[in-house]
N, C-alpha and C positions, 0 to 999 in steps of 0.2 A: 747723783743724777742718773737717772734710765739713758740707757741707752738710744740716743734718737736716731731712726733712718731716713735716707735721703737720697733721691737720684737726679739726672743731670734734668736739668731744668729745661721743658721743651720750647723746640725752636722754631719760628716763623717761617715753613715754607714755602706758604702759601700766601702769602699777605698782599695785596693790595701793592705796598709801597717796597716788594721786595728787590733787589739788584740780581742781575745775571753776569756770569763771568763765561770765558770760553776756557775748558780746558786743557793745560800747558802743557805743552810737551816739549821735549826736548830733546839732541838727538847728540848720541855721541859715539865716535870713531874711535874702533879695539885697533893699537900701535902692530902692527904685521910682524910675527916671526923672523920674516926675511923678508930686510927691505928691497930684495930683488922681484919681489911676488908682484905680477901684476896687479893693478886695485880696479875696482867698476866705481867707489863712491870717494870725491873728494869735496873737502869743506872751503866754498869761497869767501867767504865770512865769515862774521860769528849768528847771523842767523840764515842763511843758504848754505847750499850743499847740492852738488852733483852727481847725479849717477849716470855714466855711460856703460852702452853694453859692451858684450864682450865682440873681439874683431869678425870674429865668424859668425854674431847675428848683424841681418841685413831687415830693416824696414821692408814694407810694402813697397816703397818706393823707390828700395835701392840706396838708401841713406841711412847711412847708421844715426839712428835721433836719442838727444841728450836730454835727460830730464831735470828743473830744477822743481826742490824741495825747501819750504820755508818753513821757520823752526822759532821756537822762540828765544832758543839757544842754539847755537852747535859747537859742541867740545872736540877740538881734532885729538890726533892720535898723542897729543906732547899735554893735555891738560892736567893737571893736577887734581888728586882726591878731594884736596882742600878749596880748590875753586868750583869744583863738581857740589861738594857740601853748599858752602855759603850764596850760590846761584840756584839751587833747586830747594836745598831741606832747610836751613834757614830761616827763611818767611814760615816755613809750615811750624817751626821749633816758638816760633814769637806768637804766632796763634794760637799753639798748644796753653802758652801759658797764660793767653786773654781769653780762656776757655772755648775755643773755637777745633776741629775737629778737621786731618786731613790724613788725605788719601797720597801713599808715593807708590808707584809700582815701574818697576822694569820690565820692560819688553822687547824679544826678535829673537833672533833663529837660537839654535843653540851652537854653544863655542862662540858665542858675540861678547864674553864681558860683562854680563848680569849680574853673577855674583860677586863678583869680584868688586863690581862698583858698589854694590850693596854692602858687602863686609870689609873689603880691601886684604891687608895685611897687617902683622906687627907693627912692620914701620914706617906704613901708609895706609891708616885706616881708610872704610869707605864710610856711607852713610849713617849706617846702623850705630857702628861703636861713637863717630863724633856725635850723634843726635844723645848717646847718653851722659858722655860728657857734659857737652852745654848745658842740656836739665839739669843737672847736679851743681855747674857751675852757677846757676844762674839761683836757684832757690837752695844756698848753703846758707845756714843758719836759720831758714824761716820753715823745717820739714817739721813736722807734727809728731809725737812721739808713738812708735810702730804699735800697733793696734786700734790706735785711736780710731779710725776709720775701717771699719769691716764690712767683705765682703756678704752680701745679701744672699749671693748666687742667682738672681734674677735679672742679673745686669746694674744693679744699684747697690750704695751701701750706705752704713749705718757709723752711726757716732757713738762711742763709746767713754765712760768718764775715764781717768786715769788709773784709779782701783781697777775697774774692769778691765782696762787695757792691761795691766802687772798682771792680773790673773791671766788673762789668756794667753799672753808672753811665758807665763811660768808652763801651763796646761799645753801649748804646743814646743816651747824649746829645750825645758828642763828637765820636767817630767818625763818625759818619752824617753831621753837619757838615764836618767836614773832608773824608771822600772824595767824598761822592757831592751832587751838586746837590740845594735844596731843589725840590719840587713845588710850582709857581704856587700859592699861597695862595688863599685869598676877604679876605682882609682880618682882621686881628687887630683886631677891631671888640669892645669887649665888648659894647656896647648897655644895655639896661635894665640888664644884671646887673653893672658897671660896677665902679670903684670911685669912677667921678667921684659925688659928692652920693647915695651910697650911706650909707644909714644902720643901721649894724651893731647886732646884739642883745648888752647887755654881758653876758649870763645866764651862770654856770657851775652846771656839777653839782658841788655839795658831797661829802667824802666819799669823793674817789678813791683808789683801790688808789697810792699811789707805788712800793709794790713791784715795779711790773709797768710793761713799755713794751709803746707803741701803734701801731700801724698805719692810715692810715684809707687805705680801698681803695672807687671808686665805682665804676660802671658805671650806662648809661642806654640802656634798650631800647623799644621800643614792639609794640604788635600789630594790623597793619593789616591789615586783613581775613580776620582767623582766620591771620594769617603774626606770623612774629618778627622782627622789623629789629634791627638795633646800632644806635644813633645815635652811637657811636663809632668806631665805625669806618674805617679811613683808606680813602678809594672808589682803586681805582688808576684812573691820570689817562694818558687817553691824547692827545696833542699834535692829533690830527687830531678824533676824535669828541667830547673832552673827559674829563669824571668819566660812568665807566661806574654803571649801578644796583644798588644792592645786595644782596647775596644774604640769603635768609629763613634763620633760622638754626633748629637744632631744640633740642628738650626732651630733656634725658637725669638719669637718676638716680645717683647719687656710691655710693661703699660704704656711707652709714649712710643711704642712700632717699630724701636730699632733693634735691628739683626744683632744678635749672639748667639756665642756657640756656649749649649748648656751642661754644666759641669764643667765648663775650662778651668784650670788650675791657674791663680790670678795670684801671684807671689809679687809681695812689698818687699822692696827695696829698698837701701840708704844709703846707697854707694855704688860710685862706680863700676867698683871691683864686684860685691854683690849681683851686679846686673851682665858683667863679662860671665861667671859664674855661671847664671839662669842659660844667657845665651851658647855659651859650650855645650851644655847639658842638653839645650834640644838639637844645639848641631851634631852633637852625634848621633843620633837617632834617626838625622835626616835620611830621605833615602836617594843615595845616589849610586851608579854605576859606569863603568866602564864602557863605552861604545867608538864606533870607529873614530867618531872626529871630537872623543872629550874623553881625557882620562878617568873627571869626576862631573858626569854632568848629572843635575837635576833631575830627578826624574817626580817631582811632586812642586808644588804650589809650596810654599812657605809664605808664612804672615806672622811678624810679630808686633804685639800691638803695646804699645806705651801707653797708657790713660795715668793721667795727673788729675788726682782729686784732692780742692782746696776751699776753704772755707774763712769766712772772717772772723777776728778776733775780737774781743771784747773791749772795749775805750779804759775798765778798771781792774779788770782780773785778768790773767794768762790763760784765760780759756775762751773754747768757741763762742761764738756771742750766740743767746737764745731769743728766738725766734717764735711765733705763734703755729704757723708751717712751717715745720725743720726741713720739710722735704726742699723748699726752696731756698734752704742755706747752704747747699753744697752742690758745686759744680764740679761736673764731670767731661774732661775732654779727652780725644782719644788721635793717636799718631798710628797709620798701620802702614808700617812698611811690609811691602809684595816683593818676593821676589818670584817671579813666575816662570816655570822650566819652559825650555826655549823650541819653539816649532822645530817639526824633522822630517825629512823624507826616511821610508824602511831603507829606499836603494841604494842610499851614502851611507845611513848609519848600521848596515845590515844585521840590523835587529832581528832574532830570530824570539818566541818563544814569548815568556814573561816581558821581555824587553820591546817586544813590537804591541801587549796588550796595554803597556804602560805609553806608549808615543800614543798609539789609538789616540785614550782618554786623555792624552795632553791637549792633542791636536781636536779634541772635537770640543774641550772645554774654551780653548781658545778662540774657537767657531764661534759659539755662545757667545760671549765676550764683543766678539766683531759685531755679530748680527744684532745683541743689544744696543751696541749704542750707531749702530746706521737705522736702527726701527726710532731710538733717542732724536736723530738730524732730524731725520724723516718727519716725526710727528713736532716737532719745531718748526719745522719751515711751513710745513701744508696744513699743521693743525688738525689733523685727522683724530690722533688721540688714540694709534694701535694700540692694541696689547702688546709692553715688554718681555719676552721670554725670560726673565730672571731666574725663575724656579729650574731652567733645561741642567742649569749646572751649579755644584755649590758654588765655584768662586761669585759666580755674578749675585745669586742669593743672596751671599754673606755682606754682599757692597751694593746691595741696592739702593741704602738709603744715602750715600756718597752721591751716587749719579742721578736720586731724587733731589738734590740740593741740600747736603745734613751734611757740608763740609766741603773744603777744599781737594778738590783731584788733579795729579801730577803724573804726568808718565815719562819715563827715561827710556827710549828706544836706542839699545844696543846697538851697533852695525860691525862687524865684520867685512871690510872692504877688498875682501881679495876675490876678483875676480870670475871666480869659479861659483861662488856666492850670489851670482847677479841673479837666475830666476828667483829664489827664495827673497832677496834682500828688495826687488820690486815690492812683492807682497807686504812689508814690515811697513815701506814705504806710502804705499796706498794706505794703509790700515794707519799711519799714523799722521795722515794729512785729514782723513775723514773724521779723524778723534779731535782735529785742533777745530770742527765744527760743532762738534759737543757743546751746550751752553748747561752751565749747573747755576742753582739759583746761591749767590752770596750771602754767607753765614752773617748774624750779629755777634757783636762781643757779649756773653752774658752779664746779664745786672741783676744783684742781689736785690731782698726784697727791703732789707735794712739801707738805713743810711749808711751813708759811708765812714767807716770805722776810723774814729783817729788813732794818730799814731800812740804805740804804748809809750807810758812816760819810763824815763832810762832809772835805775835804780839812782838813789842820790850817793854821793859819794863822802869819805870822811873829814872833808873841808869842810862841806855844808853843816856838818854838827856840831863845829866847834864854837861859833856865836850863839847855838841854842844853851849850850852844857855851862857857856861863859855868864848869858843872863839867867840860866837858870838858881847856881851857886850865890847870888847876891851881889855888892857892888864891892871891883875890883880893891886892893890893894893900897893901904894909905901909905906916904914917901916915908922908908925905914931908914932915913939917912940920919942920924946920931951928930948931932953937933959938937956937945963936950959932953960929961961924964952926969952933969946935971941937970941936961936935957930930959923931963918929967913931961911936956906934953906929948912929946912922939912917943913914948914910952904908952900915955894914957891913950892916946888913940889906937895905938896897937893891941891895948890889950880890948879896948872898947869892941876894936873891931872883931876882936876874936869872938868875944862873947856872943856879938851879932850872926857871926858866923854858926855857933854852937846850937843858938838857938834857930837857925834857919834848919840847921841839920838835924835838929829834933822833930823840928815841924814837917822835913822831908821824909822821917824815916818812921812819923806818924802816917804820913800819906802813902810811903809804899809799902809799908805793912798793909794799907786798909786797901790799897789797887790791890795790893797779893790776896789778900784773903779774895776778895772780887773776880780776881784772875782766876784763881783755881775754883770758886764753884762756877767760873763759866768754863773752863775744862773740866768740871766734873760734869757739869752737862752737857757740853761738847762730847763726852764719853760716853755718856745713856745716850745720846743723837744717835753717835756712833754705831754703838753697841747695837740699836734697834736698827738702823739701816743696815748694819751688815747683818740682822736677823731676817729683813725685808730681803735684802739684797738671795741669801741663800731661798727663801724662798722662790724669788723670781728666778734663782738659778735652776731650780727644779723644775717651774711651772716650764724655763725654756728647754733644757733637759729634754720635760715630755715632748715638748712641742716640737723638737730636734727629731726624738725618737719616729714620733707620727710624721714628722718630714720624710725621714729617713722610710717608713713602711711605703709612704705615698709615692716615692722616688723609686723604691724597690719593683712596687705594683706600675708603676708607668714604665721601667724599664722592661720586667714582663710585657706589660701590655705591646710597647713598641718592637721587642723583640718577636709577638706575635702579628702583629703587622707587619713587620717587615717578610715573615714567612710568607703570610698570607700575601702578602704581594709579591714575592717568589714564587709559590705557585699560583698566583693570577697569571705571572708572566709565563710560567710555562707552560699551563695549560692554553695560554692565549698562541705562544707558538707552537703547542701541539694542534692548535686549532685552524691555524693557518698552512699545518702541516699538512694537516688531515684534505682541508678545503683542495690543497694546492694535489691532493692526489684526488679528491673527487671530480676535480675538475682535469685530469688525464683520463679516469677510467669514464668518465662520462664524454671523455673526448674519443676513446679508444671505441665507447661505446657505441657511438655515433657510427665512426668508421665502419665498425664493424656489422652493424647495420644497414650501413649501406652497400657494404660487399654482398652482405646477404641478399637485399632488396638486388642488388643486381645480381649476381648469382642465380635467383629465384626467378627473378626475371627472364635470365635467358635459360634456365632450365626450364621453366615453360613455355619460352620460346619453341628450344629442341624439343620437347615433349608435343608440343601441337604439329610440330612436322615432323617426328616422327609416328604421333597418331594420325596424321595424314598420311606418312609411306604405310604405315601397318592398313588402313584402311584401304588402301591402293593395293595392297596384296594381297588381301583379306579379298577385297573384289577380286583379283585374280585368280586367287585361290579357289572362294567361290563357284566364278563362272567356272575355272576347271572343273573343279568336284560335281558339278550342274552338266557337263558336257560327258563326263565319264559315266555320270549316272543318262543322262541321257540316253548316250551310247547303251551304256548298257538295258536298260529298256527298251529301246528298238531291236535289239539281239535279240532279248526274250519276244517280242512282238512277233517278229520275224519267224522264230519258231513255232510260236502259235500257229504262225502263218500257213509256214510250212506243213505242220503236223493236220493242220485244217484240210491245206489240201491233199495231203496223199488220203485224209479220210475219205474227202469227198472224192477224189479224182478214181475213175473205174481200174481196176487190174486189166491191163494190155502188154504184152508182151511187145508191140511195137512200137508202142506208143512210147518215147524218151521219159527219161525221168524227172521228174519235175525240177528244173532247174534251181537255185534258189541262191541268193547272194549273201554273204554273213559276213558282218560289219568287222573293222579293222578292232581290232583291243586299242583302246588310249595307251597313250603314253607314259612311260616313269621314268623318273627326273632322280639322278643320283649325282651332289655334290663329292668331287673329291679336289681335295687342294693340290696344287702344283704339279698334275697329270691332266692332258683331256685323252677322253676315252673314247674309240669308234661307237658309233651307231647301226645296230640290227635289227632285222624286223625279227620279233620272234617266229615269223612264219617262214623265213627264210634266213635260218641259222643255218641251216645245213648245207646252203649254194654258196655262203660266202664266207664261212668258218674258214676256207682255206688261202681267201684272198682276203686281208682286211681293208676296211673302207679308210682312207687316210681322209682328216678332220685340220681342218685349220686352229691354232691355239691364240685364244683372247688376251687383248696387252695384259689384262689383270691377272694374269694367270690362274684363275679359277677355272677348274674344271669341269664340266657339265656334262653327265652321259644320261644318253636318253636312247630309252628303248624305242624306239619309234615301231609304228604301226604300221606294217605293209600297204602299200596299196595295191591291189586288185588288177591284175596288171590285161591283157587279151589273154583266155582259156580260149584252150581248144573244145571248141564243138563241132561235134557233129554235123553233118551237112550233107548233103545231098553232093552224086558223086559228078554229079552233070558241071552245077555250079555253089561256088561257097556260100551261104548264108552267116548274117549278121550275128553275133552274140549279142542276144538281148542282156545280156546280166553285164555287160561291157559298161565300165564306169570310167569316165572321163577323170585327168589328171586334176588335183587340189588346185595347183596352181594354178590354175586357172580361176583369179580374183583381181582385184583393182588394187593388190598391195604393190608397192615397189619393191622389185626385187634385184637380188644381186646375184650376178650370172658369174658364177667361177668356171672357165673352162681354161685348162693347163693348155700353151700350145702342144699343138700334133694333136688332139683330138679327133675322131673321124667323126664326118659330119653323117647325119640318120637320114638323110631328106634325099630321095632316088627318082629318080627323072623315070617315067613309062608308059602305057597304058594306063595299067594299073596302078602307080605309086602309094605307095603305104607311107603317112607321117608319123615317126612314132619320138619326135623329139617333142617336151610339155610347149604348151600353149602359155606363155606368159604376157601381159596385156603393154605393163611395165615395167621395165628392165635394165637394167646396165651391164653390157657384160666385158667382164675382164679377163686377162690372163695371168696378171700379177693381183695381188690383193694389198692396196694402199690401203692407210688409213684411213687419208680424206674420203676413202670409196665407201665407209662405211658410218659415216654420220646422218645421208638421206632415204638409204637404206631403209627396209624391216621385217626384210625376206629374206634368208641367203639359201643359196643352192650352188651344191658344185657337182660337179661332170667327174665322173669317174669309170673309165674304159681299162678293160681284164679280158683276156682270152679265157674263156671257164675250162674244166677238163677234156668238154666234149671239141675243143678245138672251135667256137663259135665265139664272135664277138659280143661280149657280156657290157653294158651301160648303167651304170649303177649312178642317179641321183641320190644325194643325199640333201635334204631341204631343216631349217629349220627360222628358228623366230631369230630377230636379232634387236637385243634388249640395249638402253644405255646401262652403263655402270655407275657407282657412285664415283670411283676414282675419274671417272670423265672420259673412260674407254668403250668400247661396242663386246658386250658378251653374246656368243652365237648358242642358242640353245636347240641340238638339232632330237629334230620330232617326226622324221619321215626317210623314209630309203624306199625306191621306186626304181625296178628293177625291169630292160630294156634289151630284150634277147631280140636276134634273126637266126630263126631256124629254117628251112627246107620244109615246103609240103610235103611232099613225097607223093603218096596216093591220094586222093581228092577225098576220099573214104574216111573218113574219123569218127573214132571210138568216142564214145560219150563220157566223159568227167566221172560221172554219177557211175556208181556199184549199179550192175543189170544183174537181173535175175540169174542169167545164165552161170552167173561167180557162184553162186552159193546152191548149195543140195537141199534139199527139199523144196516142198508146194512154198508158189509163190502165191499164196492167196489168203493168207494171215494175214490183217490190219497190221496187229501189233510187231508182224516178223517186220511187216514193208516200211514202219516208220522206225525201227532200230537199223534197218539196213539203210536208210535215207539218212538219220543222224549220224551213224559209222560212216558213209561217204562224207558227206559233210565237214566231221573232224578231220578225215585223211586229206580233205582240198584243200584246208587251212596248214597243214602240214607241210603239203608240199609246197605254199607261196604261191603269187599270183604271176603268173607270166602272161606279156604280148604276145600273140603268136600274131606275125604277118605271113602272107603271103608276098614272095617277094615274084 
């Protein structure tokens, strides 16, 4: 017979008339270390349980507030493995075997008693080891002989005849022994799972189908850090580096949608012992570590899943009964025990390294998990219909269809009741009240598509054979009893009967010569059946062979393939964080940008700001400078006019020896301005350096300290002329003080001054004429804000023993520092001499000075220029009369 495949027959999740259950949770209390240890959670029945806080948290209101929790069990800290078993795993073990499908997981902090309740010990097993007993207990004598049922690797399997099955029991258990060397072992150690001083659960499930043979098929996986491991799987072993590591395996969906993991290594079992074996083998593998508060805590997801596949038997022969769809002669159910590593804070468990990147991924799978089934309440109650995150994490993935309604779900919530535990064990708590709102839709029993198989008939036994073999020999025995010696009838009966007998035995060993010769050519044809079916059979071995191979290539190429996907989404993700890396600096330097932009923008701002007032000062002095340069050239222009003037009139004016020389007045020289820092310098006329070289003018110094020396220009003070000896006449060339304007000016005179102004007849004024004035003796500050004149008084006895009056005048500027700078521009020199003779000599060079005719044009205007320069030489003096 070909080998038929077959997978689990799918389930109603959706139907019209389907039942909802809520799933069960359960809650149970790890016995404390030290029963002096304070607890936060105690159990007031067997379905509540209290958590108080600790004494030093205080409510909002001042009241420490108690929380009750309701369960659908609660095991205290005295319960037994064996009551923990038959109240939670139990009902899951009796649906296992009416093809029904359930989910057991543990859940809470870590150091709560997870594992412990899941495997137990030697000599108080927990879940896992009684869940294998029972199955064993319960289907002993009705298992199917090992290979009959093979895995497909799709999630489904396949029926095989008995010849087939012997070959592939030889092809995997014998063969490999004889050709090829075993791989160095680690040690056939069983450890805790043992069978030394193991103490077995005698439990069976009542009730079982005998109609039907059984299968039991395990596998044991884990998920460490968001990755899938086998813990079955055989590592290949290389002599120089050792056992290479193992590859992550993925999640794929079968024809009827439910989740496996592909490539798992799915090992048939027959025994107990067998299946403690399996599970040793992956518990060392597991991965656990050392942390503050667990000598050997989890650090990965474990699941090991029991699937039981069983099929009906035949009402005439000891084989599976055939079917038109085989697929629907065999049912597939499935037990996954979770043991899930237990939530952590880094600050207790002070994880540093690998050890804090393994809590992350615990802790955010377990996020997953939460947030799944509260999106589950959620679209139950309001009918919204969100999307489940399933795919954020494997665990949830791998158990989707659990929580789609594709089986029974169970949680065992660990607690740890000491006190110190109370923020963490709130959480466990919340999380496992919102789970008892969960509703999954309730499985059916599966139903074959055959009727129901009767029971096989019992071999018959050798009582039943002996009335056939007794009619078959002919009719018993006639009475051999001998009367006397001449008893001839029992004698003749005896012998009659033999004869009857002789001849029956002839006619029998007629008939089994003629059944033998019949028997042996239907085993001679029996044998060409044979002979061509195992001719068929090698073929079909070959064709599957290929068909293995081309699996094997297509399997090869999608691992490729996934292996390049997964790069490829490696560097999706890194380029995506180079991208967000990149963003997250475009958006500083274009932040920096800004800034800096706007420093500029105002920067730019107020440098053209100052630049418009300082183009305004510059224009402001630029006019100053200007009008000076305009007034100097003026000046000098009128000088030259003057000489015109002058030179015009000695041409025209007749040679007279008594007639005076023509007077003539010649303008002061401007002024020059010489900057020196941290010194001010007197002020001289250049026309009178040589009257006051030996007395210097004293200068008042500016708060700025900047120095200002200025040549100032003489002015033109009373000459002596000439005059008639009777009475004095006026100097026409006589020029009135500068001062004399509408500025405001500032009158420095030192006390002790003598005052110019003489009471007489005749009185002469010869102190300036100023209109507006202030005059002081000390020089304040405040004296010099309203200011824009300044002038000081300066009195000197000269060498001729006469009182000498020296003004010195100049402009008086603000500063930028907010001070008055004096820029002086004028000295005005204030003599009282004596007439003497009323007789005066004329200014002007007379002919009488010099030798020769005075009647040369060109002698009389060199000798008028030569006077001229000598008058400017000597300064300009007042002469009064006093």
């Amino acid at each position: 017979m070909p080998p038929q495949r077959g997978k689990t027959p799918r389930k109603n999740k959706n139907g019209s008339g389907s039942q909802t259950e809520p799933v069960e949770v359960y809650c149970r209390i790890r016995p404390l270390d030290n029963p002096d240890d304070p607890v936060c959670l105690k159990a007031v029945n067997t379905n509540t349980c209290i958590l108080t806080p600790q004494e030093n948290a205080i409510a909002r209101n001042g009241q420490v507030k108690e929380l009750q929790y309701q369960f659908q069990y609660v095991f205290d800290e005295y319960t037994s493995q064996k009551a923990v078993y038959d109240y939670v795993a139990m009902p899951l073990m009796e649906d296992l075997i009416k093809g029904k499908n359930g989910l057991l997981f543990t859940y809470g902090i870590t150091s709560s008693g997870k594992t412990y309740t899941m495997t137990g010990t030697p000599d108080d097993q927990g879940l896992m080891p009684r869940c294998l007993d029972v199955l064993f207990n319960s289907i002993s004598g009705l298992q199917a002989k090992k290979y009959v049922f093979k895995p497909d690797r799709m999630n489904g399997f396949e029926i095989q005849t008995d010849a087939d099955a012997m070959m592939e029991r030889q092809r995997r258990e014998i063969l490999p022994g004889l050709t090829t060397p075993k791989t160095p072992g680690r040690g056939r150690n069983h450890g805790e799972f043992g069978e030394h001083g193991r103490m077995s659960d005698p439990t069976r499930v009542e009730d079982i189908d005998e109609g039907n043979i059984y299968a039991v098929f395990v596998s044991y996986i884990e998920i460490y850090n968001n990755y899938v491991y086998d813990l079955l799987e055989e590592l290949p072993h290389d002599p120089i580096t050792g056992y290479k590591p193992p590859q992550s395996k993925i999640l794929r969906t079968d024809s009827n949608d439910n989740m496996y993991v592909m490539n798992c290594v799915e090992v048939e079992i027959k025994s107990p012992q067998e299946a403690f074996e399996v599970l040793y083998k992956g518990q060392k593998r597991r991965k656990v570590a050392h942390t503050a508060l667990n000598a050997e805590s989890s650090r990965s997801h474990s699941i090991f899943n029991i699937r039981l596949v069983q099929a009906p038997l035949d009402a005439n022969t000891d084989m599976i009964a055939q079917v038109q769809d085989q697929e629907k002669n065999i049912c597939v159910s499935q037990l996954s025990l979770v043991d899930l590593a237990g939530s952590e804070r880094t600050n207790r468990t002070k994880n540093t390294g690998e050890r804090m990147k393994e809590a992350g991924n615990i802790n955010q799978s377990l996020m997953v998990l939460r947030n799944c089934l509260e999106l589950l309440r959620e679209n139950q109650k309001t009918g919204l219909g969100k999307l489940v995150p399933y795919r954020d994490s494997k665990l949830t993935h791998l158990f989707k269809n659990y929580f789609d309604g594709d089986g029974k779900v169970r949680m065992v919530v660990c607690v740890n009741p000491k006190a110190i535990e109370y923020d963490e064990t709130i959480h466990v708590m919340k999380f496992a009240e919102m789970t008892q709102e969960v509703l999954v839709t309730k499985s059916q029993q599966v139903k074959f598509e055959i009727l129901e198989a009767p029971m096989i008939k019992k071999p018959p036994v050798i009582e039943d054979y002996i009335p056939m073999m007794t009619y078959s020999l002919g009719p018993t025995f006639p009475s051999l009893e001998v009367l006397h010696c001449r008893d001839e009838y029992t004698l003749d009966q005896l012998s009659d009967f033999l004869d009857e007998r002789n001849r029956l035995k002839e006619n029998l060993m007629i008939d089994f010569n003629r059944k033998q010769d019949q028997f042996r050519a239907q085993l001679v044809k029996i044998e060409k059946e044979y002979n061509e079916m195992k001719s068929r059979s090698h073929e079909s071995q070959s064709v599957l062979e290929k068909r293995e191979s081309y699996i094997q290539k297509l399997e090869s190429r999608l691992r490729s393939l996934e292996k390049r996907q997964d790069e490829t989404s490696r560097q999706f993700k890194e380029c995506e964080r180079e991208r967000r890396e990149l963003e997250s600096k475009l958006q500083d330097k274009n932040m920096k940008i800004r800034q800096e932009k706007t420093e500029k923008d105002r920067l730019r701002s107020d440098f053209r700001n100052r630049l418009e007032h300082n183009n305004q000062q510059w224009e402001k002095n630029l006019q100053k400078e200007r009008n000076k340069i305009e007034n100097e050239l003026e000046g000098q222009i009128n000088e030259k006019q003057h000489k015109l003037n002058m030179l015009r009139h000695i041409v025209n004016t007749e040679t007279d020896s008594d007639t005076p020389t023509a007077r003539f007045r010649t303008p002061a020289p401007k002024a020059r301005t010489y900057t020196t820092p941290g010194k001010i310098m007197s002020a001289r006329s250049e026309t009178d350096m040589s009257s006051v070289g030996k007395n210097p003018v004293p200068t008042p110094r500016s708060r700025t300290q900047t120095a200002t020396v200025t040549s100032a220009r003489s002015m033109h003070g009373l000459n002596k002329v000439g005059t008639p000896k009777n009475t004095p006449q006026y100097n026409p060339r006589h020029r009135r003080s500068r001062s004399s304007n509408a500025e405001i000016w500032l009158d420095h005179r030192p006390p002790g001054s003598v005052e110019l102004v003489f009471r007489g007849h005749d009185c002469t004024v010869l102190q300036p004429k100023l209109k507006k004035k202030k005059s002081v003796s000390k020089l304040e500050v405040k004296d010099t804000k309203e200011a824009t004149k300044y002038i000081l008084t300066h009195q000197d006895i000269d060498s001729a023993g006469e009182l000498e009056t020296k003004l010195i005048k100049g402009n008086m500027l603000p500063t930028a520092g907010g001070g008055t700078a004096v820029v002086f521009n004028d000295v005005e020199t204030l003599k009282q001499i004596s007439p003497g003779s009323r007789k005066r000599r004329s200014s002007c060079p007379q002919p009488t000075d010099y030798d020769g005719d005075w009647t040369d044009v060109e002698d009389r205007c060199g000798i008028a220029i030569e006077g001229h320069s000598r008058k400017r030489s000597r300064g300009t003096e007042k002469v009064s009369r006093v």
